[in-house]
N, C-alpha and C positions, 0 to 999 in steps of 0.2 A: 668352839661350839658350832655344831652344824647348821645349815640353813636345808627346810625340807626343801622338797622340790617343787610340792608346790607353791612355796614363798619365793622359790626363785623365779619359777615359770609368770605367778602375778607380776612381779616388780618386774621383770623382761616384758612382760605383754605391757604394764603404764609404760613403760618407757618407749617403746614401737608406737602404743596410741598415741602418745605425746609429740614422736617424732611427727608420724604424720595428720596431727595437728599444725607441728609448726609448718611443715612442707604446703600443706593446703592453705595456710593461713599467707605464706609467700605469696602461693600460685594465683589467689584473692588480689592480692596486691600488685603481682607480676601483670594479671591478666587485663587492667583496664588499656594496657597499652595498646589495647588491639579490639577492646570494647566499649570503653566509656569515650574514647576521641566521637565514636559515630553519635554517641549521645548529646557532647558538648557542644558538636563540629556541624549533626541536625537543627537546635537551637539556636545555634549562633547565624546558619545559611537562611533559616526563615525568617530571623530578623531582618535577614539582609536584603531577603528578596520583596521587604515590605518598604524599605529606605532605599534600596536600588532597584526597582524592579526592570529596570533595561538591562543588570548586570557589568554597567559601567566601570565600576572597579574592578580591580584583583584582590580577591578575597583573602590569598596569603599573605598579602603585605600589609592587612589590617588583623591579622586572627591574635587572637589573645597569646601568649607566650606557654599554657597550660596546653590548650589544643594544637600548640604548632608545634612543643616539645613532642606529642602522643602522635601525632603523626609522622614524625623522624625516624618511626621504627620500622626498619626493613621490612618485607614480605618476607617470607619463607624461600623465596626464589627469584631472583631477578634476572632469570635466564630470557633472551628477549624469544623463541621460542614458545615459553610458558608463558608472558606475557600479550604474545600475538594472539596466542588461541584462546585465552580468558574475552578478547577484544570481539572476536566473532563466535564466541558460544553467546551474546548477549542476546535479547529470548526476549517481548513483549508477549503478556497472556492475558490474552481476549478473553473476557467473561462475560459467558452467554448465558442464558437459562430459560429454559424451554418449558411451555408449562401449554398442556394437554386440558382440551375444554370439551366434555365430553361426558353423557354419560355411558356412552360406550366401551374408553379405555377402562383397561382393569386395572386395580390396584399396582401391583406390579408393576404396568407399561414403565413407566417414567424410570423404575429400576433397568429394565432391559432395555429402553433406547439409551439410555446413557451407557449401556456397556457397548452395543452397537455404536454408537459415533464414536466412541472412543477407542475401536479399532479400527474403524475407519480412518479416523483423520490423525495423525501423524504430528500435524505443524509446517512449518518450511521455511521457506526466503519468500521476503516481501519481491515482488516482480514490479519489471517497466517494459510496458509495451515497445514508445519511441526512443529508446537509448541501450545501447549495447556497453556491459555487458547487462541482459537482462534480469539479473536482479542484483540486490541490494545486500551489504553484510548483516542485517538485521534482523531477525529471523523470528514466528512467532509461535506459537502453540496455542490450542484451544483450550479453556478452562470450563469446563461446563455442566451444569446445572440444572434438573429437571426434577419437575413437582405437578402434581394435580392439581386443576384450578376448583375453587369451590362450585358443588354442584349449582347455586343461582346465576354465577355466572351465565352458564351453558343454557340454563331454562330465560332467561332474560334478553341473551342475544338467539336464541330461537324462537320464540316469542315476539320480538319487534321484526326480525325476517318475516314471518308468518303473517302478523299481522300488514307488513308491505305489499307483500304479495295477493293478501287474501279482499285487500284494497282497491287494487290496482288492475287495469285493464288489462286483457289475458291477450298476447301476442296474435298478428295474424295468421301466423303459420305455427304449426303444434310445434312445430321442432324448436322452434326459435327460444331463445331461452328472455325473461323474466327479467326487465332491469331492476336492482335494488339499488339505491345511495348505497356510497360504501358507510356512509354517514350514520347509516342506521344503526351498522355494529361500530364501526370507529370510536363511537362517544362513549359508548360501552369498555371497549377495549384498554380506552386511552384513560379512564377513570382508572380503572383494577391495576394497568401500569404505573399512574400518579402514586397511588395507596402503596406500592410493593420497592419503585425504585428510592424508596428514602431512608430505605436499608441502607444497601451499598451501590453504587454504582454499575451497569451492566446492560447488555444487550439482551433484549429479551424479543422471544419468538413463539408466538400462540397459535397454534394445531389447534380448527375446530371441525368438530364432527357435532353438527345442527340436525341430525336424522336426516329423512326424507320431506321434501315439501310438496305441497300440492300442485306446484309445477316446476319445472327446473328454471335455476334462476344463475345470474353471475353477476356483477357490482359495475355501475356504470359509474364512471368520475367524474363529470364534464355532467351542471346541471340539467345543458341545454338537452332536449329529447332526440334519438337518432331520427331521420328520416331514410327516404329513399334518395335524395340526394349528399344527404351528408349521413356515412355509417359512423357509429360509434364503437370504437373494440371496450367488449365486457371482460370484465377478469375474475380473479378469485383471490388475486392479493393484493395486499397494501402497505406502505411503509411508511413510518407517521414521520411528524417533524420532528419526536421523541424518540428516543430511540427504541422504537419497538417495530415489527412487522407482522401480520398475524393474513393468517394462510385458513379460507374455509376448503375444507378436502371435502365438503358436499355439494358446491356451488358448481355450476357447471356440466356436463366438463366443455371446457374451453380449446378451442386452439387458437394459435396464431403466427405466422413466419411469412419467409418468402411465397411467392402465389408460385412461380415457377420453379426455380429451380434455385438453391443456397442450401446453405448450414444453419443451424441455430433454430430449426423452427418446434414450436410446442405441438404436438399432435394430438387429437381427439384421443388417440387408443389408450387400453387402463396397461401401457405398459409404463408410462411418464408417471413421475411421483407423486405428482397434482391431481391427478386420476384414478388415484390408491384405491378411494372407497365406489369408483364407478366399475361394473364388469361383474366378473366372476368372484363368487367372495372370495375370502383370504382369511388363512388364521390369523392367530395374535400377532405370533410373530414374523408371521410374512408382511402383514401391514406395518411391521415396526421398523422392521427392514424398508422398506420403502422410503416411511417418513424418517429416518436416521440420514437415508441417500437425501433427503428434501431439506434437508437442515445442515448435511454438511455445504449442498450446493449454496445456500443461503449463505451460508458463512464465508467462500470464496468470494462469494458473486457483491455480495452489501459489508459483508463484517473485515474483509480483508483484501480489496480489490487490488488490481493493479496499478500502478504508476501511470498517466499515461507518458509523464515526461521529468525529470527530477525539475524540483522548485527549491530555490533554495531565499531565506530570510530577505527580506525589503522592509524597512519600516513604511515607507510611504508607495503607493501604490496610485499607479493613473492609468483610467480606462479613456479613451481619448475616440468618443464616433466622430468619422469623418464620411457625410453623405454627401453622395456625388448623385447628383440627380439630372435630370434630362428632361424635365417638364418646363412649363412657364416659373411652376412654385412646388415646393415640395410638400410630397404628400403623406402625413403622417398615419396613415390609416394601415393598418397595422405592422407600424413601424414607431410607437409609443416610446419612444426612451425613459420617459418618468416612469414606466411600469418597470423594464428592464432595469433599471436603475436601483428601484423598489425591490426587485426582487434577489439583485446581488447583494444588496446592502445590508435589507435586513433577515437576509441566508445564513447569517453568523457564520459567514468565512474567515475572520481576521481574527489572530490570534492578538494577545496584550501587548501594546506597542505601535501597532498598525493602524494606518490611515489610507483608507480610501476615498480618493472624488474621480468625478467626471466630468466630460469636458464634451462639448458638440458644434462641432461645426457642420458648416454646409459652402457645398462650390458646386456653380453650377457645368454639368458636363460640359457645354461649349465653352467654359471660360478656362479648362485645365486641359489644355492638348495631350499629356501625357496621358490624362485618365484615358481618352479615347485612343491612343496605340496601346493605352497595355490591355483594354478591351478587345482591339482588333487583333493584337498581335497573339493575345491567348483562344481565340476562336477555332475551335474545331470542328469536324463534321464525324458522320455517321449514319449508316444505313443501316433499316430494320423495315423485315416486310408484315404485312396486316392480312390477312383473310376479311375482306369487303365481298365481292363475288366471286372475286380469284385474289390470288395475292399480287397484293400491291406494293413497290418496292418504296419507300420513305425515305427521305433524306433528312435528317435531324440537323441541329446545333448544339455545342454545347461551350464551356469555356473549360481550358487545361487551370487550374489550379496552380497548381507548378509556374507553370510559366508566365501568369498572372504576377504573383508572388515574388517572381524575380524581376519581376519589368518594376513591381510596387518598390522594391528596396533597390534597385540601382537607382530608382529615381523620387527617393524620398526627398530630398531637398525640393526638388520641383515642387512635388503635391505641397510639400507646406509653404511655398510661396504660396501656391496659388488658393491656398484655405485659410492661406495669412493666420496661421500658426507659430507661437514663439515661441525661438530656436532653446529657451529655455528648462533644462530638464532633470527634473529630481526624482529619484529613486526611479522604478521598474515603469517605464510609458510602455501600456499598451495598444495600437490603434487598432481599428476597426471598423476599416474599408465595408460601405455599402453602395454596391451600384445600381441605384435605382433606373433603370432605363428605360427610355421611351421607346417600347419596342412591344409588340402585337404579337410575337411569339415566343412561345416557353423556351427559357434559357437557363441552365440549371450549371453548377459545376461540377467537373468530372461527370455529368450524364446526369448524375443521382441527388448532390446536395445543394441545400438551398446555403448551407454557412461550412465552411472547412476553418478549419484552428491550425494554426504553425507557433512555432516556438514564439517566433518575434514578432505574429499578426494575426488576426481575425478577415475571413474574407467575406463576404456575404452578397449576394445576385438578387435582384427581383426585374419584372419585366411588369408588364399592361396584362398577363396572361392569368386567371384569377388560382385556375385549380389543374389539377391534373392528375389521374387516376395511376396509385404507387406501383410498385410491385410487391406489395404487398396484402398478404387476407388479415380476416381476423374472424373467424366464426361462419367461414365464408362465404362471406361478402369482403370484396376489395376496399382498400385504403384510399380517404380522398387527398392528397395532397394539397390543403391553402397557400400557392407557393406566394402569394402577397404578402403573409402574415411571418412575418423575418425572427418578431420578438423569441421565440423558443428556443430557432434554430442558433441565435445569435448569443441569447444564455448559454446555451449549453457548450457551442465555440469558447466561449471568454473565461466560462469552469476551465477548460481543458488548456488552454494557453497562459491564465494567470495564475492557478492552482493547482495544476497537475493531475486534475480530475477524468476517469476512463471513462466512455460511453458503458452505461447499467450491460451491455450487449458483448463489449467488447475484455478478455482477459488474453494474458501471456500465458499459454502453455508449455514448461519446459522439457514436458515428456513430446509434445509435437515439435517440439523447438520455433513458433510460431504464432500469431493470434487467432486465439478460438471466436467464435460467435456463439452465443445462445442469448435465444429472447424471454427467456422464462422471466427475469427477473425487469423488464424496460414494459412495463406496465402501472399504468397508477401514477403517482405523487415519482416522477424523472424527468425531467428535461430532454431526454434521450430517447431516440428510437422512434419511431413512427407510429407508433400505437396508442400513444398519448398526446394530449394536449395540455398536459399541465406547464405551469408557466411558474408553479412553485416550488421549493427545493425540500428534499425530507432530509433526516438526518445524515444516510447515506453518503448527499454529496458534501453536507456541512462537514461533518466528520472529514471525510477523505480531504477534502482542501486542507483544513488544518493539519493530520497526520502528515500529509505529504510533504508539508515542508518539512516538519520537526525528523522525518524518516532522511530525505536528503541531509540536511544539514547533520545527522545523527551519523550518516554513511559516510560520511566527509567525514568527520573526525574519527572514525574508526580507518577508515584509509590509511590517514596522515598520521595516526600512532603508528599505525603497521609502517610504512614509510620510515621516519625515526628513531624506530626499535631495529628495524632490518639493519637500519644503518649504522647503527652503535654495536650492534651484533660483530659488521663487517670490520669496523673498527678496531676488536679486540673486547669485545664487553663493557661493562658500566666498570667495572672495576681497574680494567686498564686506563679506560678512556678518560674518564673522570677523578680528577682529584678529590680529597677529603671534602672541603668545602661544594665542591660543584657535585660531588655524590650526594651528600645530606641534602642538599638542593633538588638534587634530582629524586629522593624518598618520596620527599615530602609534595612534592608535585605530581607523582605519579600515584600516591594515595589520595592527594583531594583530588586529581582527574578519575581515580577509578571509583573514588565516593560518587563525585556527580554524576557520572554515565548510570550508575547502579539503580540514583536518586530518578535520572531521565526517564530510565527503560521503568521503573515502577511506578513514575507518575500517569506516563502513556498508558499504563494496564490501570490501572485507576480511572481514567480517560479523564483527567485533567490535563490536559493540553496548555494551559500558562504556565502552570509551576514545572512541566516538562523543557518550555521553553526558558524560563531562567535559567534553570541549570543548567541547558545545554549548551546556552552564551555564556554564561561565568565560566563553563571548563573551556573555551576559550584561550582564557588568560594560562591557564595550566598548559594546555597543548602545543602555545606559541614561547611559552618559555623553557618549555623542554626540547624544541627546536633550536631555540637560542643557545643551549645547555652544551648540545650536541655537535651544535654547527662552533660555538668557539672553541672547544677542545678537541674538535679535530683541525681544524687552523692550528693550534700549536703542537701538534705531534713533530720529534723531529726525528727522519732516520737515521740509524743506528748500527756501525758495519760492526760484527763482535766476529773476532778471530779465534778461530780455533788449532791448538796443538797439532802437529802434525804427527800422526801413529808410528809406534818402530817400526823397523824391517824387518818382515815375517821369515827370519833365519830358519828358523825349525821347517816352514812349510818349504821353502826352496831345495834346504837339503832331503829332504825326505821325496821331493819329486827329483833330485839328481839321483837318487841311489835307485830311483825306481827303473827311469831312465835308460842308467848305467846297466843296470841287470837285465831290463831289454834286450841292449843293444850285443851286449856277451851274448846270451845265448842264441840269438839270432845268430851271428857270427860261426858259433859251434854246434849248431843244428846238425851237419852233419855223422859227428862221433856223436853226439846225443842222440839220435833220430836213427842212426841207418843200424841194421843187425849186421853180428860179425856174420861171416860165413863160414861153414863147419871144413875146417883144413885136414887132412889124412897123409 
């Protein structure tokens, strides 16, 4: 009896469905080996970083026998090549989101600046100013986000401008611009940001266009009012202790930099991005273009700065002032240590784990000889002339820095005799030399600063000299310099030497190969630069202290794989080098090290900064025992001489060159009879 065809074709088609049911229903079962371990392996690491949060343990020698089976399964490649390079493609993504306060922008804008920044910026390597090389295997890219702020916003922080101004004494000079609190809009700003960041987490930057006001205005910081003796620099931007910044492109326009001659200075003209809506108009998109330039600079300059020096993990931390003073009694006037104190402490620098105190001493100049040769011995001079009636030639002072620095550390034992300092020390002591001196004229170091930062010290100078006028404008009118008043200059030294924090001013550029200046952003709520008096920290540098470490100690262990992998490479591979037992060893370490780096780089982009730091200490244990892995099974390699057969004797090739040879040599011989014609006989 026959079977149709198509009774055969159904029963062929269940049976194909069937197979690949069972195939799939394998592949179900095959597949947790390489996706349910991150599930188990997630659950079990959050436990752990709740009962360990130092990382104390090694997490493989406790994991369950279900998740340590599931991690035993090879990669697809364990070439150290393709392992090297998964180690520096590792990516941190910044997420910004940019939102437009205005009822100027059009609908669209927020669509077209995000296409504009997002050809612009690229991403890169994190950078270090003071350490070669300069940068870091870590690399980051921008994630980023833009949306229309609701119209009240825009009508509510123009509206309290307005009303500021429309309040307020109108300058004496028409040019002069309008101080407003930045306070006015701040409390505004940092509401709409409270309301918005309980989403997700993220960097946010507020572009506002306030129209025109009834006189031109810029945001004073400092409640105190300017005078004619003391200026005050106005600005147009702000960065909170939250992390937002928000920029008025109506305020203004502003300048500010060096009076004579430098880099980095903000200019009046509408060609700077601050300046966008001062000048000749501009279309949509030429002003988007603008603020897209204004917002990657932001992103360099606050959201991604540079190193100034790698900082790597300390649980315990000691800031240690050591004043040298040169009066009858020491003069605390503005030299407050409880404010500086105040203001590192509760700066939220310290990541979980971390403890900081401080410590103050005081010795008086005549009773420490060394403080006065390392003052004398760092003393230098310098001429510069003045136009009085004619020019007059000056001879200045100042102190080498440098050589300051090394007079302090060859004779550290000294100074702490004589500040009766005990020789006792745990964890990262940092000190922080201030030489208060009885002295009647300005003495500054290197010419210019009141405090310079080294790896291993804080230096700081003041004299009886009260002020002194900078080289610097700001709207111009020149800068007063308070060189009495230590506490700023001496924050911002102590960011830089104990947490690897850059001056707002200062970045690495690798297409100059060099450090750039720009002062666009060392305005407002910084420690940094001269245009400010703030004495408190915004998130910028809170942030960067904490990143900075977790980045070093991140760049360390991507090193020291590459290190170990190269080596095992050199070795012969993991499969030579490594036996049965010490290979499955070496799986399974090399999955929960590339689990937790995965887990680090995404908690940093998350900008949890503690749970980045568990993991990055628990992989630890992983990275030191796959050194051990590597380092004992090459100790027992042993060489190995393998003899080889030696080839016959190439008969054929020998005779075949004699007959050639031979047939040479003959007709050479009989060239003659071969070669010469007979001659015709008669």
């Amino acid at each position: 009896m026959g079977i149709s065809p198509a009774l055969s074709l159904s029963s062929n088609g269940g049976t194909l469905i069937w197979l690949l049911f069972v195939a799939a229903s394998f592949s179900v079962i095959l597949a947790p080996s390489a996706a349910s371990p991150v599930l188990g392996l997630e659950s079990f690491l959050s436990d752990r970083s709740r009962l360990d949060p130092q990382a104390t343990n090694d997490t493989l020698l406790i994991l369950p026998s279900s998740i340590k089976k599931s991690i035993s399964v090879a990669p697809a490649s364990l070439d150290a090549a393709s392992l090297v390079q998964y180690l520096h493609d590792l990516k941190l993504s910044v997420p910004v989101h940019v939102k437009l306060v205005g009822a100027s922008f059009s609908p669209a804008a927020h669509d077209i600046l995000r296409q504009f920044v997002s050809a612009a910026v690229s991403g890169g390597k994190f950078q270090t100013i003071g350490y070669r090389p300069h940068h870091i295997a870590v690399s980051h890219e921008l994630r980023l986000d833009a949306s229309t702020a609701a119209p009240h916003i825009a009508s509510e922080i123009s509206g309290a401008v307005r009303s500021h101004i429309d309040s307020s004494t109108a300058p004496l000079h028409r040019s002069a611009l309008q101080p407003v609190p930045y306070s006015v809009v701040d409390a505004i700003v940092q509401k709409d940001f409270q309301k918005d960041s309980n989403s997700a987490p993220a960097f946010y930057i507020y572009l506002l266009d306030l129209g025109i006001q009834s006189r031109p205005y810029a945001y004073s910081y400092d409640p105190k009012d300017s005078s004619p003796g003391f200026s005050k620099c106005l600005g147009s931007v702000w960065t909170g202790k939250d992390r937002y910044v928000w920029i008025d492109l109506a305020a203004g326009p502003v300048d500010y930099g060096p009076a004579l001659s430098g880099e980095g200075v903000l200019p009046r003209g509408e060609f700077h991005p601050l300046a966008s809506l001062h000048g000749r108009p501009k279309s949509d998109k030429a002003l988007l273009a603008d603020l897209a330039s204004l917002v990657f600079s932001a992103y360099k300059a606050l959201l991604v700065p540079s190193l100034r020096i790698p900082i790597f993990f300390e649980a315990e931390l000691s800031v240690r002032f050591i004043h040298v003073y040169g009066s009858d009694a020491p003069d605390s006037s503005g030299l407050d240590w409880k404010a500086i104190e105040k203001t590192i402490t509760e700066g939220g620098t310290l990541l979980a784990g971390q403890s900081l105190k401080f410590e103050t001493y005081r010795v008086k100049f005549s009773d420490c000889p060394i403080c006065s040769f390392a003052v004398t011995r760092s003393t230098n001079f310098y001429t510069s002339r003045f136009l009085f009636e004619n020019y007059t030639l000056i001879v200045s002072e100042y102190l080498d820095s440098k050589r300051l620095h090394q007079v302090l550390v060859d004779s550290a034992d000294d100074i702490r005799s004589s500040a009766r300092i005990a020789d006792e020390e745990i964890g990262r002591v940092l000190p922080v030399y201030v030489f208060d001196l009885d002295y009647d004229k300005l003495l500054l170091l290197d010419r210019y600063h009141q405090a310079v930062a080294f790896r291993d010290m804080v230096i700081a100078v003041r004299t009886r000299s009260a002020q002194t006028v900078s080289d610097y404008t700001c709207n111009g009118r020149h800068m007063i310099t308070q060189t009495r008043n230590l506490e700023r200059p001496v924050v911002g030294s102590v960011l830089q030497s104990m947490w690897g924090v850059s001056p707002t001013h200062l970045s690495w550029s690798p297409q100059h190969n060099h450090t750039v200046v720009d002062y666009t952003w060392s305005i407002g709520q910084t420690p940094f630069g001269p245009f400010s008096d703030s004495l408190s920290l915004s998130f910028v540098q809170k942030d960067a202290a904490r990143r900075n470490v977790l980045l070093t100690s991140l760049n360390y262990t991507i090193m020291s794989a590459t290190d170990v992998l190269q080596s095992m490479a050199a070795h012969g591979g993991d499969k030579k080098l490594l036996k049965q037992n010490r290979h499955m060893e070496f799986v399974q370490r090399w999955n929960l090290l590339k689990y937790k780096l995965d887990k680090t780089v995404s908690a940093m982009s998350h900008l949890d900064y503690d749970k980045a730091l568990y993991y990055l200490r628990s992989s630890d244990h992983d990275l030191y025992a796959i050194h051990s892995l590597v380092y004992q099974a090459s100790q027992e390699l042993e060489a190995s001489l393998v003899c080889f057969k030696d080839p016959p004797f190439p008969w054929g090739t020998v005779l075949t060159s004699g007959l050639i040879m031979f047939a040479f040599f003959y007709a050479y011989s009989k060239r003659d009879n071969l070669f010469t014609s007979k001659r015709k006989q008669f």
